[in-house]
C-alpha positions in Angstrom: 0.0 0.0 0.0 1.4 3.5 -1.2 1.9 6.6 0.9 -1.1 8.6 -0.1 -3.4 4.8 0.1 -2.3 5.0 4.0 -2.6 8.9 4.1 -6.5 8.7 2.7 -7.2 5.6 4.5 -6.2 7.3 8.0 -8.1 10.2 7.2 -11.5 8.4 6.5 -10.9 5.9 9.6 -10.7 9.4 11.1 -14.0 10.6 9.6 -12.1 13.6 8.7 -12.1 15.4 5.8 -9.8 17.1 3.7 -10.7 20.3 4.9 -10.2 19.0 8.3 -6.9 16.8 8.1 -5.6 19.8 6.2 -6.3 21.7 9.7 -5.0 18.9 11.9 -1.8 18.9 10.2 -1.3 22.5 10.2 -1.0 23.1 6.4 -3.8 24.3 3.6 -6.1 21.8 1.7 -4.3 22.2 -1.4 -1.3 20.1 0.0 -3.7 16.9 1.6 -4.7 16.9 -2.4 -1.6 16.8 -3.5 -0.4 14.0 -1.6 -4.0 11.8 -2.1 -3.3 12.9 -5.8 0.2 11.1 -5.9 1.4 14.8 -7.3 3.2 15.4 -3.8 5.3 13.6 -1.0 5.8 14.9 2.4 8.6 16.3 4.2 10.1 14.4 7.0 8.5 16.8 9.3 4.9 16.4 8.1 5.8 12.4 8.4 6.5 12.7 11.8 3.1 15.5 12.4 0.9 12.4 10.7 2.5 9.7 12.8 2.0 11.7 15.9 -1.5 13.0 15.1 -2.5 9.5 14.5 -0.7 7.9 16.8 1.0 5.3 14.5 4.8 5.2 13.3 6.5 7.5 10.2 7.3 3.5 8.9 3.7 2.3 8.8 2.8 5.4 6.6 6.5 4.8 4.6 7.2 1.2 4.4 5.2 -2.1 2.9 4.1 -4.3 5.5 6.5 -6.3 6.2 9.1 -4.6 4.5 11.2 -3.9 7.0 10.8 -7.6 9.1 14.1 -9.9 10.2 14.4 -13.2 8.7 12.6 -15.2 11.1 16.2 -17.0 12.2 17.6 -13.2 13.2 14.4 -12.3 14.7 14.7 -15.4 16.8 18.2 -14.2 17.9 17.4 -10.7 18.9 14.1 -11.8 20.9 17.1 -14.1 22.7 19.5 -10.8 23.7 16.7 -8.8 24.3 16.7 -11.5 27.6 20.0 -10.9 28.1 21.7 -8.6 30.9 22.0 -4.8 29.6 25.8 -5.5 29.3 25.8 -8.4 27.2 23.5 -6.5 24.8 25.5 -3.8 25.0 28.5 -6.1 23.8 26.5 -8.0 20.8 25.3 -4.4 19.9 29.4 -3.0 19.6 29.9 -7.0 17.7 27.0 -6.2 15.1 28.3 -2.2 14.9 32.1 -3.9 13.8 30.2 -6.1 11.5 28.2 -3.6 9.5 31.2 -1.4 9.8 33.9 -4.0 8.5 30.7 -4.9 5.9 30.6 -1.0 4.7 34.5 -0.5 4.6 34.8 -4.1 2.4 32.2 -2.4 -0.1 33.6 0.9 -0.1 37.3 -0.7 -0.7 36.0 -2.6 -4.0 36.7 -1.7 -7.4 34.3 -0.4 -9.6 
């Protein structure tokens, strides 16, 4: 589901209307058209205005669902640090932060 799907959806679970999510949001009824009307996409701040307005997150209006989920096997893992004492996440958080770095400085070294 698109951006402006979620944004209209929202705004008729809302029983607003234009007019009116135009006022929640703090901007004119021109720009709610624009982004129903696929002819606009919002700033980050206006992301973050809808998410708090509506009490959901700037990635359910952004992302697919499901987009954005772990393999099952990693999600496995991290439900099994999040038991873990603060330090020993702490640890496998500075372990993941070398891998991605490590990752990102093997990409950046290859030739093009």
């Amino acid at each position: 589901m698109s951006f402006p799907t979620r944004f209209i959806r929202l705004r008729k679970e809302h029983k607003l209307t234009q007019q009116e999510m135009a006022d929640t949001m703090g901007m004119h009824i021109t720009q709610v058209k624009r982004y129903e009307a696929r002819q606009a996409q919002p700033s980050v701040e206006i992301l973050k205005k809808i998410a708090t307005a509506f009490h959901t997150t700037s990635d359910s209006l952004i992302f697919e669902d499901g987009e954005r989920d772990l393999p099952n096997q990693l999600q496995l893992k991290f439900e099994a640090v999040s038991q873990m004492s603060e330090n020993d996440q702490h640890i496998i958080q500075a372990l993941i932060d070398g891998m991605i770095l490590k990752y990102t400085a093997n990409q950046l070294a290859r030739p093009t």
